[in-house]
Structures are given as C-alpha cells and as structure tokens.
N, C-alpha and C positions, 0 to 999 in steps of 0.2 A: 557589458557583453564583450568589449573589444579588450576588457581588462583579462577577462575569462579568457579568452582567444589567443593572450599573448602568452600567458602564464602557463597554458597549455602547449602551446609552440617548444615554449622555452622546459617544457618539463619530458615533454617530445624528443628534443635535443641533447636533453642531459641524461638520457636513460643508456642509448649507446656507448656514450661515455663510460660512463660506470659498468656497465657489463664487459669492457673492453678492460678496464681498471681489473678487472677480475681475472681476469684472460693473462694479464699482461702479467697477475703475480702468482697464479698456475703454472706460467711457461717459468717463470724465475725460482719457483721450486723445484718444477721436475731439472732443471739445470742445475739444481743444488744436487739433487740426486745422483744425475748422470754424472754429473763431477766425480763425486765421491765414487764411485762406482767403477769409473775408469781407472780412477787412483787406483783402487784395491787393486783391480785387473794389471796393471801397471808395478803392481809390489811398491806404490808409494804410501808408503804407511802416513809418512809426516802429513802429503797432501789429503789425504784421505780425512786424517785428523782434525786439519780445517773447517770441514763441513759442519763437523759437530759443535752446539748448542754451549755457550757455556756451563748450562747445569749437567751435560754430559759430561764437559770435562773438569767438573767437581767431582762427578761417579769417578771417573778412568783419567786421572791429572796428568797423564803424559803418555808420549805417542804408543810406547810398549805397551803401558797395562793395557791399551785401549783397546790394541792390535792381537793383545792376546784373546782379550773377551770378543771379539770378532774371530781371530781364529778358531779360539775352543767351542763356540755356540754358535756362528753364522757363517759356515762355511757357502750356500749357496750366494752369498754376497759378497764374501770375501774372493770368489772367482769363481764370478757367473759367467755360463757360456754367452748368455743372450737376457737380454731384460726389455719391455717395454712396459707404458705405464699404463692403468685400467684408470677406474673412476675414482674420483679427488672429490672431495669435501671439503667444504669452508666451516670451521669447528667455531668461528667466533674471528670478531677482528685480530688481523695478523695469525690467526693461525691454520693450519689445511694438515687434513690426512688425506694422504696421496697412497694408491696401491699401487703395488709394481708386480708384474710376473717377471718372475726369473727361471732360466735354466741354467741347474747348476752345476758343478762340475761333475754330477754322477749322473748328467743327462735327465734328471729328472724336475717336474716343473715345482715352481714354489711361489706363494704369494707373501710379499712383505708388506704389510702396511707400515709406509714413512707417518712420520710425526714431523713437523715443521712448524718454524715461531720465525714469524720478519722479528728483526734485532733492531734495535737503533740507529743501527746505522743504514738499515735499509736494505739487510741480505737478509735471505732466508737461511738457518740451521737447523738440522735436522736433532731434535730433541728425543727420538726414540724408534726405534722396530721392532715388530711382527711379526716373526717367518712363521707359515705353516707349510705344510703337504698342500700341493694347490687340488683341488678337485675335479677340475678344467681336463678333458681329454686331449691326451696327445694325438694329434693328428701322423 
C-alpha cells in the first residue's frame, strides 16, 4: 500500500511537469512565429528566412526566391497589420500546428495555420502555411 502511495505521489508530481513541458515548447513556437513575422514587418527578408525549416529551404534555397514566394502568394504575412495566435495542436512529438489571425495589409482578417518541427538542435522552424479568408467577424 505505501508502494502504491508513493508511485502515486510521485506520478502526482510528474504530470505538472509535463504539461508545463508542453506549454513551454507552444510559447517557443509561437516565438518562432512572431519572430518571423516581425522580420517580414521589418522588410528583413534574410531574418525572416531563418525561421524556416530546412525542407523549406530545399523548396526556396535562398533568401529571394523565398521572399518572392511570400511576396507573390502571402501577402497578409508578408505585412500584417496585427496578428495574434488561436488554438495550437500537438501533431506528434516535436511537431505543433499553431493558428494565427492576421490583419493584413487590406485591413482584412486571415487565418494562417503555421506548421512547426523542433530541429535538433532544439529550435522550433516553421515547415509550412495556410492562409485563408478568416471567417471570424470584424468587430
């Protein structure tokens, strides 16, 4: 019984943990995000470039082509008035789809769903986007 009691204690203690663990690589994505984000907002194409995934930048190998396929196709990302982030999913170890609303630069709203993979070395990069027309009423 008192084996029972401890194992419990101790399974008690280790569940905060791990949910905290969870928490802790949510906020170190949406930080990937906002990074990137501000970059654009900023006209830093190269910083912006970072964020991305190595298999993004086998798609787009260097900062232009990258900047163009954001310019020509993601303009609401490319220079959002405003963005914050909706609800985030945990797709499997190391990886989370995160939503973001954006308002973009025609004042109108958009949802992006990020794609994010932790890398080896322990950052999160963003592996791919989403934008639609968001559906969500302007207030």
């Amino acid at each position: 019984m008192r084996q029972i009691r401890a194992f419990l204690l101790a399974s008690a203690l280790l569940l905060p943990s791990a949910a905290f663990a969870g928490d802790a690589e949510i906020k170190a994505a949406q930080g990937t995000i906002g990074a990137q984000l501000r970059a654009f907002q900023a006209g830093d194409g190269e910083r912006a470039y970072s964020y991305a995934a190595p298999s993004i930048k086998r798609m787009f190998p260097t900062v232009d082509v990258f900047m163009g396929m954001v310019e020509s196709g993601y303009q609401p990302v490319r220079n959002p008035q405003h963005f914050s982030f909706g609800k985030v999913e945990e797709m499997g170890v190391g990886k989370i789809a995160q939503q973001v609303m954006i308002t973009g630069p025609d004042g109108k709203e958009y949802e992006a769903l990020y794609t994010l993979e932790l890398q080896p070395d322990g950052v999160w990069r963003i592996t791919g986007v989403s934008l639609k027309a968001s559906n969500a009423l302007s207030t």
